[in-house]
N, C-alpha and C positions, 0 to 999 in steps of 0.2 A: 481678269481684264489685262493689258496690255500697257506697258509704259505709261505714262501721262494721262490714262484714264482711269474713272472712278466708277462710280454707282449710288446712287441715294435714294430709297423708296422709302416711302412714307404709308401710312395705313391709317384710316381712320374710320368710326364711324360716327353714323348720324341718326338722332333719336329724333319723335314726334314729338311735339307738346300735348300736355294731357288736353282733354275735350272738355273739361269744368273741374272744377275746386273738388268736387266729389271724387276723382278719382286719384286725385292726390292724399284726401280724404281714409279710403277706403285702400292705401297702400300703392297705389297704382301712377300712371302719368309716364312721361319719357320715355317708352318704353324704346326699344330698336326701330328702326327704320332705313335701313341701308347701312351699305360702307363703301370705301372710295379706295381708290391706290393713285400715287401720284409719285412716277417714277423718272428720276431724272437720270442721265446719263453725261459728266464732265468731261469734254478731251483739254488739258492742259498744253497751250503750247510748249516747245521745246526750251523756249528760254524763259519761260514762266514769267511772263508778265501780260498773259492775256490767254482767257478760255472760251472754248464754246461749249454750250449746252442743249441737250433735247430734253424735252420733258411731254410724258402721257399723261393723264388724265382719262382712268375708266370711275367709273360709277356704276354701283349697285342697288338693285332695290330690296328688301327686306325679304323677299323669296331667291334672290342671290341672282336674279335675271340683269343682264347688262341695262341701262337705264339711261334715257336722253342727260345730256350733260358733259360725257368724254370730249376727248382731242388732245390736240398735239400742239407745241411751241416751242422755237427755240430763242436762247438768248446768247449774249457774248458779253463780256467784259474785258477792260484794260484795265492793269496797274498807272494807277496814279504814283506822278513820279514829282519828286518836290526840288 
């Protein structure tokens, strides 16, 4: 990446809950059910006291097909100065 920019991805997944006590029982329950990525991108400004950032949001469902839920946002901050 370039001067004053970063990168942060994150990865995660997400399990069911079991369907009754028995399948916790019987070894089973939480089993997989998706996973997500949520990627940001920082540009630092030049005198560092204030950034911007994008971030995606895809989601997965547990046969690895894209899945309602993604998009996109950005944010900004300033250095607090005392």
């Amino acid at each position: 990446m370039a001067a004053g920019r970063f990168q942060a991805r994150y990865d995660f997944w997400v399990t069911k809950p079991p369907a009754g006590l028995d399948d916790l029982v019987k070894g089973g329950g939480w089993g997989p059910n998706g996973h997500g990525t949520l990627t940001e991108t920082i540009t630092l400004a030049t005198d560092r006291q204030s950034y911007v950032s994008t971030l995606t949001y895809a989601f997965f469902d547990a046969d690895g097909r894209p899945a309602p839920g993604g998009g996109a946002a950005t944010a900004r901050a300033v250095r607090i100065g005392f």
